[in-house]
Structure formats: structure tokens, C-alpha cells
C-alpha positions in Angstrom: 13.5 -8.9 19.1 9.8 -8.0 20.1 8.8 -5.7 16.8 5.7 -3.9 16.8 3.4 -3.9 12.9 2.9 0.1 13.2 5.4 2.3 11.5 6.1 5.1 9.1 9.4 5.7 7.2 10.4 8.4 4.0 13.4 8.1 1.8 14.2 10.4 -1.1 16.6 9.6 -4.6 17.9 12.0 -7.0 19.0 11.6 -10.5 19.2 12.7 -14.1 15.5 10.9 -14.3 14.3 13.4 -11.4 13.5 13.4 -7.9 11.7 9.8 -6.1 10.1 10.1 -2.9 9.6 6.7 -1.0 6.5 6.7 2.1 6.1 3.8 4.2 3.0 3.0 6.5 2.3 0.1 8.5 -0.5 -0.7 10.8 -1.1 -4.3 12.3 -2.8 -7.1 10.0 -2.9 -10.7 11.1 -1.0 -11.1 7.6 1.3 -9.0 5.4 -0.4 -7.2 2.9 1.0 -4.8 0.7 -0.4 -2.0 -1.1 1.7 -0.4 -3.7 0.8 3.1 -5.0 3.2 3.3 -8.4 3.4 5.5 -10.6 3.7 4.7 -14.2 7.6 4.8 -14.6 7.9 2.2 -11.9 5.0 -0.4 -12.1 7.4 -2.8 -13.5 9.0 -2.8 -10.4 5.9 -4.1 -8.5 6.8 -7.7 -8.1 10.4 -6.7 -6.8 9.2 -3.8 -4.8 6.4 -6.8 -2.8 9.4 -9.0 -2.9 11.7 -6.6 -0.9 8.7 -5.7 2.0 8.5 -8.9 2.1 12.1 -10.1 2.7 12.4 -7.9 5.7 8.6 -7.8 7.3 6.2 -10.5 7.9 2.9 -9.0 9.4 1.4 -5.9 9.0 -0.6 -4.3 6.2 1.9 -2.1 4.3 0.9 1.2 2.1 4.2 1.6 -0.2 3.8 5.0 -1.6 6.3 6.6 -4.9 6.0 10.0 -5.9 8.3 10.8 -9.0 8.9 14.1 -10.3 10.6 14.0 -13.8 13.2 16.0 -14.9 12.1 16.0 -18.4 10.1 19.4 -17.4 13.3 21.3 -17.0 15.2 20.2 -20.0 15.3 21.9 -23.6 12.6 21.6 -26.0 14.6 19.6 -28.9 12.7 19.8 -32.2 12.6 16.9 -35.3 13.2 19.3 -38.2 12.5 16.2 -40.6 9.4 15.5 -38.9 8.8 19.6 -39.1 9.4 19.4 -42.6 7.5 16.6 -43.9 4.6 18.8 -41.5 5.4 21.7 -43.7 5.3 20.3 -46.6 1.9 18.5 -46.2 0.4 22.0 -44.6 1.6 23.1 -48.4 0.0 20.4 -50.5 -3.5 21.3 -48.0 -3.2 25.1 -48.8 -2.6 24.6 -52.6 -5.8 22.5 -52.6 -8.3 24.0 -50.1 -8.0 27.7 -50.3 -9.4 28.5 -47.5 -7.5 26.6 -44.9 -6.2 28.7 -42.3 -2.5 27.5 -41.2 -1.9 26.8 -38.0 -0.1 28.5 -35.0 3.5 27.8 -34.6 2.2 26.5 -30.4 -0.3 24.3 -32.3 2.9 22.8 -34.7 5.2 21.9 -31.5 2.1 20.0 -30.4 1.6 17.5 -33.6 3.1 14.3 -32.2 6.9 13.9 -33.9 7.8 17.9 -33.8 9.0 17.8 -30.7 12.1 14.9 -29.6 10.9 12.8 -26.2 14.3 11.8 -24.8 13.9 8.4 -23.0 14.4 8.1 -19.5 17.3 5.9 -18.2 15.4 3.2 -17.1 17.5 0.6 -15.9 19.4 3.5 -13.6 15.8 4.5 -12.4 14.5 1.5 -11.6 18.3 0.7 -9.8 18.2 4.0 -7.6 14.2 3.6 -7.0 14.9 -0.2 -5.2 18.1 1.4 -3.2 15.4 3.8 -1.9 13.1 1.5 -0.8 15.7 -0.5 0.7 16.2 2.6 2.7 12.8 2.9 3.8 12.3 -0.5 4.9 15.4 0.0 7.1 14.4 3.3 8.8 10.9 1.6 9.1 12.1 -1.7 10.6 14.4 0.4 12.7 11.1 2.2 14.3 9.0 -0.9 14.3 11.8 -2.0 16.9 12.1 0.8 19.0 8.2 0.6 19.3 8.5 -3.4 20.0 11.2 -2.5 22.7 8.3 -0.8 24.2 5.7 -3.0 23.7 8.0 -5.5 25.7 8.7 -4.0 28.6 4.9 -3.2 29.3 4.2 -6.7 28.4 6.5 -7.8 30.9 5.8 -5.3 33.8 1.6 -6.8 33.4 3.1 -10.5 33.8 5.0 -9.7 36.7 1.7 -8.1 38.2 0.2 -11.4 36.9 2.8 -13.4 39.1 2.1 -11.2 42.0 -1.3 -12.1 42.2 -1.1 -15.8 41.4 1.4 -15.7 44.7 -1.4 -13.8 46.4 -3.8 -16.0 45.4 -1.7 -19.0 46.3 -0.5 -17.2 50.1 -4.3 -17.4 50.7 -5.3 -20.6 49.7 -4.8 -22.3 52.8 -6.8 -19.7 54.6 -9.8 -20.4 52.2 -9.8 -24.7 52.6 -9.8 -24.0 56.5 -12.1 -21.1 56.4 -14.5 -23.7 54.4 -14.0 -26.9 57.0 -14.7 -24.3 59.8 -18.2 -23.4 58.1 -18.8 -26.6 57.6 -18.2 -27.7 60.8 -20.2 -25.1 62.2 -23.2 -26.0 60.5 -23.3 -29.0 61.4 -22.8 -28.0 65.2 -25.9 -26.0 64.1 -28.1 -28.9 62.9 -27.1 -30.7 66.2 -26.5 -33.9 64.1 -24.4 -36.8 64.4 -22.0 -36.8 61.2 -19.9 -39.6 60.3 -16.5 -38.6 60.5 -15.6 -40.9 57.1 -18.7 -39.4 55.2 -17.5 -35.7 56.8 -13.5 -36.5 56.0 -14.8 -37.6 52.3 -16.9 -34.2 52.2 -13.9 -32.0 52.8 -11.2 -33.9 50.6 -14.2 -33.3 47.8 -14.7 -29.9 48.3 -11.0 -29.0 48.7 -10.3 -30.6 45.4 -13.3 -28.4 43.7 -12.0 -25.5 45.2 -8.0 -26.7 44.4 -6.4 -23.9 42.0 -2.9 -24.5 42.4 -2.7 -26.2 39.0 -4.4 -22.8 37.6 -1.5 -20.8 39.4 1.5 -23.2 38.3 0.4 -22.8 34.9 -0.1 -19.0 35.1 3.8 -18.9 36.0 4.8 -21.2 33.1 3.2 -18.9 31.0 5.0 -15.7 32.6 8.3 -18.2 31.9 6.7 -18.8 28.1 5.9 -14.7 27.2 9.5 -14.1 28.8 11.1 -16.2 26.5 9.1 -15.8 23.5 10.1 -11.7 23.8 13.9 -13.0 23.7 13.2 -14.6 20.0 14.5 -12.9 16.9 11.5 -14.4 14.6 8.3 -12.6 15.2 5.9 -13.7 17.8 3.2 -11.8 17.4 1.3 -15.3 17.0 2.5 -17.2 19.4 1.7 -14.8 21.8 -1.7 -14.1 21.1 -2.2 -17.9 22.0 0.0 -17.1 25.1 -2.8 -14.6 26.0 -6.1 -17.2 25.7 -3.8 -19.2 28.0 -3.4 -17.0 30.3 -7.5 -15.7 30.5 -8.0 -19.4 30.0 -6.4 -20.0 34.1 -7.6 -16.7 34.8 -11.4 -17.6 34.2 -11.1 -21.0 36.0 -9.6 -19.4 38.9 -12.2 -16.9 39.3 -14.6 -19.5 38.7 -13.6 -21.9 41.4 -13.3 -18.9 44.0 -15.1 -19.4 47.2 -13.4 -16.6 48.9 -13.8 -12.4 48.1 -9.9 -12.3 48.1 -8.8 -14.9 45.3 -11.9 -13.4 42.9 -10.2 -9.8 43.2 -6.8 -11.7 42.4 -8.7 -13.3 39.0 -10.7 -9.9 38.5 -7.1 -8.3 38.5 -5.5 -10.9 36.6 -8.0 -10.4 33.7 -7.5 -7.0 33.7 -4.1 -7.0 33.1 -4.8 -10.1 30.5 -7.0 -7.3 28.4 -4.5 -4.8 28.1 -1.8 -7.3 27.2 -3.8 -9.1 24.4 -4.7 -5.2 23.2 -0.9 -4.4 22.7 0.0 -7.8 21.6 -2.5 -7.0 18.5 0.1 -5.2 17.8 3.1 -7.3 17.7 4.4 -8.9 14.3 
């Protein structure tokens, strides 16, 4: 399945600890590389969280976003009374000593590190519900990366087809061209008014015919059409592979263009490269 590296995809948890919001992006990378954006509560989880993008994506660099929203802000503010006592009691001791002191406000007491109870988070279910979410995300985002891929494809298949057209074009007139070149040979020698040998002049056209042979060019151009067709069939990604499919196929491309003695095959090679560019543009794309 032909999967393309771009892709965006938002899950959300809820729990006692709060409220977990999960943002995927992808764009293309010639490797994977993952960015996680954690906040505190879940930096633990970094090493799980790269091992989980990386169990289901191989390309692509990856911006793994967690916004948590604790639920501590809407619970009860539980006070220590020991810890407000043992406060009280050394505010007493300071008073009785320093006349002067002022005491302080009862906002400025909650504040002194003890008076007020922290209730711990539950961690492990946290951490549990926060990789269930991401396991979410990485679905809805494979899910898109597909649909995108499944795009991808089918343009990369309609410009090989367009490919094979003109290779057959260019093959249809190839014929035309060798006897188009012995006639203008032939004719220039009429022209000289010389006497040619006819081995030399036989030995002249088998030469240039082979300079000006491409059919090797156009086979290959179709058994790379065969290649991409397959390749897009494959269930691993391919993003590589065809990249190297796509020097192949400007490889021919240039060769034939360079060989061309005739106006008709260089538009077939001009065309062929054009539709070359825009494949290896979208095939960036492709994990």
C-alpha cells in the first residue's frame, strides 16, 4: 500500500488525572525523525511514545504534541493541620521574641510549602490512558497517510502510462528516422557527384543506425513502468525504491533525447522528462 509521509491526526483521553490531548504532524524526511513536545507528567513516557511512532511509521519527520490539563485545579483545597500547627506554633515563639513582627495573612499561610495536601496523580493509569491515545492517533494518522498514498498512486501511474505512450511513439517512428537518415545520405552524395563504395557506404549506415539505435532506451523505459507498477502493489514502503525508479527512468529519458536525430522523438524525450519531474516531485513524498 503506496503511503504518503504528510499527515495530521488528534486524539483526546479523559480521566480522574484530567483531560490529554494527542496532535500528530507529519511531513516527508528521507528518515524518521520524531519530535516529541511533553509535558512534564509524561516525559517518562518518551522512549515508549518514539517506540510506538516508530512501530507503525518508517519515514517522515514526526511532531508528537501532548497537552495535559490537570484536574487537580478543580478539586478541594485539603489542609495539613499538623503542618498548620507546628506553623502556628513557630509564628508564636517569633512574636514572643521580636515584638515587632507583623503575622502573616491567612492567603500567605496556605502558601508555606506543607499547609496545603498535594494529592498525587495516578500515574501508572495516566501514563496507561496517555499511550492508548497515542495509539489512536497513530491509527487515524496512518489511516490518512493511506488515503493520501492512494492518491499519490494513481497519479503516479496515470504519468507512466503517458510515459509508455510516448516510448511507443517514439518506437512507431523509429523506422521513419533510419530511412529518413540513408535518404539524406544518399542524397548528398548524389550531390557531390562521387563514386561511393557501396561496402564503405553499407558500413556508414549500419554505424550510424546503431548511434542513433534507442530501442534498448524504450525496452527499458517499459520495464521500469512494469517495476513502479509493482513496487505500488508492495505493503512495505517504497518511497526509496522509487526514487531510484525515477533516476532510471530520466536516466533513458536523457539518452533518448540525446541520440535524437529527428524533431519528433526529442518532443517524445522532452515529454517524457516532463512527466519524469512531476513524478520524482510526488514521489518525495512517498514513505
Amino acid at each position: 500500500m503506496t503511503r504518503s509521509m504528510t499527515g495530521f491526526a488528534r486524539s483526546q483521553a479523559e480521566g480522574e488525572w484530567g483531560v490529554l490531548v494527542w496532535e500528530l504532524r507529519s511531513v516527508n524526511h528521507r528518515y524518521l525523525d520524531i519530535h516529541p513536545r511533553l509535558p512534564d507528567a509524561l516525559r517518562v513516557l518518551e522512549p515508549a511514545i518514539r517506540e510506538a511512532v516508530g512501530q507503525v511509521l518508517s519515514r517522515g519527520k514526526v511532531e508528537v504534541t501532548a497537552r495535559l490539563q490537570s484536574a487537580d485545579a478543580s478539586q478541594a483545597i485539603e489542609i495539613d493541620p499538623e503542618r498548620l500547627d507546628a506553623l502556628s506554633e513557630a509564628l508564636s515563639q517569633v512574636r514572643s521574641r521580636v515584638i515587632d513582627c507583623q503575622a502573616p495573612d491567612a492567603l500567605r499561610l496556605l502558601t508555606y510549602p506543607g499547609v496545603q495536601r498535594e494529592s498525587e496523580p495516578d500515574t501508572q493509569r495516566l501514563h496507561a490512558d496517555a499511550l492508548a491515545a497515542l495509539d489512536d492517533a497513530l491509527k487515524q494518522m496512518q489511516a490518512m497517510r493511506a488515503d493520501e498514498g492512494g492518491r499519490l498512486a494513481a497519479m503516479l501511474l496515470e504519468r507512466a502510462r503517458a510515459i509508455g505512450e510516448h516510448a511507443d511513439g517514439a518506437a512507431a517512428r523509429l523506422p521513419q528516422v533510419r530511412e529518413a537518415w540513408h535518404d539524406k545520405l544518399r542524397t548528398r552524395l548524389a550531390e557531390l557527384d562521387v563514386d561511393a563504395d557501396p561496402a564503405r557506404l553499407e558500413q556508414e549506415l549500419i554505424f550510424t543506425a546503431q548511434r542513433m539505435d534507442v530501442a534498448e532506451e524504450l525496452d527499458r523505459l517499459h520495464s521500469h513502468i512494469a517495476a513502479l507498477e509493482q513496487a505500488l502493489q508492495k505493503e512495505e514502503p517504497i518511497g526509496r525504491r522509487l526514487d531510484f525508479l525515477m533516476q532510471e527512468f530520466n536516466r533513458e529519458a536523457n539518452t533518448l533525447g540525446s541520440k535524437s536525430q529527428d524533431a519528433e522523438l526529442t518532443a517524445h524525450a522532452v515529454e517524457m522528462k516532463v512527466l519524469i519531474e512531476q513524478m520524482r516531485e510526488q514521489v518525495q513524498n512517498i514513505e
